[in-house]
C-alpha positions as CSV (number, residue, x, y, z in Angstrom):
1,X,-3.5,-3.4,24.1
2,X,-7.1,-4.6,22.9
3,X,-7.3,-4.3,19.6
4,X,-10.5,-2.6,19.6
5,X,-9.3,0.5,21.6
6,X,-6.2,1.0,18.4
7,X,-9.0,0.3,16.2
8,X,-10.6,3.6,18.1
9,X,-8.1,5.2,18.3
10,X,-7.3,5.1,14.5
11,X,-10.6,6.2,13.7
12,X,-11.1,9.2,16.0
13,X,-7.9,10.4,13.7
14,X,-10.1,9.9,10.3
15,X,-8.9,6.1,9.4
16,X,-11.4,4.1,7.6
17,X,-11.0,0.4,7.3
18,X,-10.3,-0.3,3.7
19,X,-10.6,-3.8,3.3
20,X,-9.9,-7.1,5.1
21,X,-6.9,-9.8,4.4
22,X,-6.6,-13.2,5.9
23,X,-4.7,-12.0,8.9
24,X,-4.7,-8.3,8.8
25,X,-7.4,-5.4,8.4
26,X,-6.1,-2.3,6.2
27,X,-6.9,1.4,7.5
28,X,-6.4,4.6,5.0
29,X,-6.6,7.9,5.7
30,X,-7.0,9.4,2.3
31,X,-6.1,13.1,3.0
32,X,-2.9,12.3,3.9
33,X,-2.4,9.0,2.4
34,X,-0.9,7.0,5.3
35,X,-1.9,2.7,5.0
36,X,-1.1,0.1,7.6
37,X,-1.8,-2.9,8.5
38,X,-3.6,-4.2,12.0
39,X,-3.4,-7.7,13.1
40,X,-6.6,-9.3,13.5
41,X,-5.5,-10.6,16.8
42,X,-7.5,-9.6,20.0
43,X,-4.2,-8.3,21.8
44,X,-1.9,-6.3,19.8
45,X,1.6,-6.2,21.5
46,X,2.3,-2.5,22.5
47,X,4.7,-2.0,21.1
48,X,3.2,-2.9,17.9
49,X,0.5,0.0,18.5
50,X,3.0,2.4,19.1
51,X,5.1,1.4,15.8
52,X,1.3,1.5,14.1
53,X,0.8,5.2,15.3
54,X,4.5,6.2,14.5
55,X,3.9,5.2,10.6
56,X,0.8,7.1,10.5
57,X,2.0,9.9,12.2
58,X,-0.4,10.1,14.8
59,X,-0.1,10.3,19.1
60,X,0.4,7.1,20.8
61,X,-2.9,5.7,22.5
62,X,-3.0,5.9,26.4
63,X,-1.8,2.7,28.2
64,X,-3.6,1.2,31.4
65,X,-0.8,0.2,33.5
């Protein structure tokens, strides 16, 4: 998965980007005070996405096959 489209994805569910490290960028949705880390890769391994969106409680992003 491009990393942009999780990045999307995360924010059309109220994350903001809180600030970024040396290899990751860190989202926070302050309402319900879920944090996690994104790679700052340009491919993020599925499922890495899916593990992303588990922790913050949130659907799964759609998959091109």
């Amino acid at each position: 998965m491009k990393r942009r489209d999780l990045i999307r994805h995360l924010e059309a569910y109220s994350y903001q980007l809180l600030r970024e490290d040396g290899n990751h960028s860190i989202y926070i949705n302050r309402a319900v005070q879920k944090v996690s880390a994104v790679p700052r890769h340009r491919e993020i391994n599925d499922f890495l996405a899916q593990k992303i969106c588990h922790d913050l409680q949130i659907p799964e992003p759609y998959r091109n096959p």
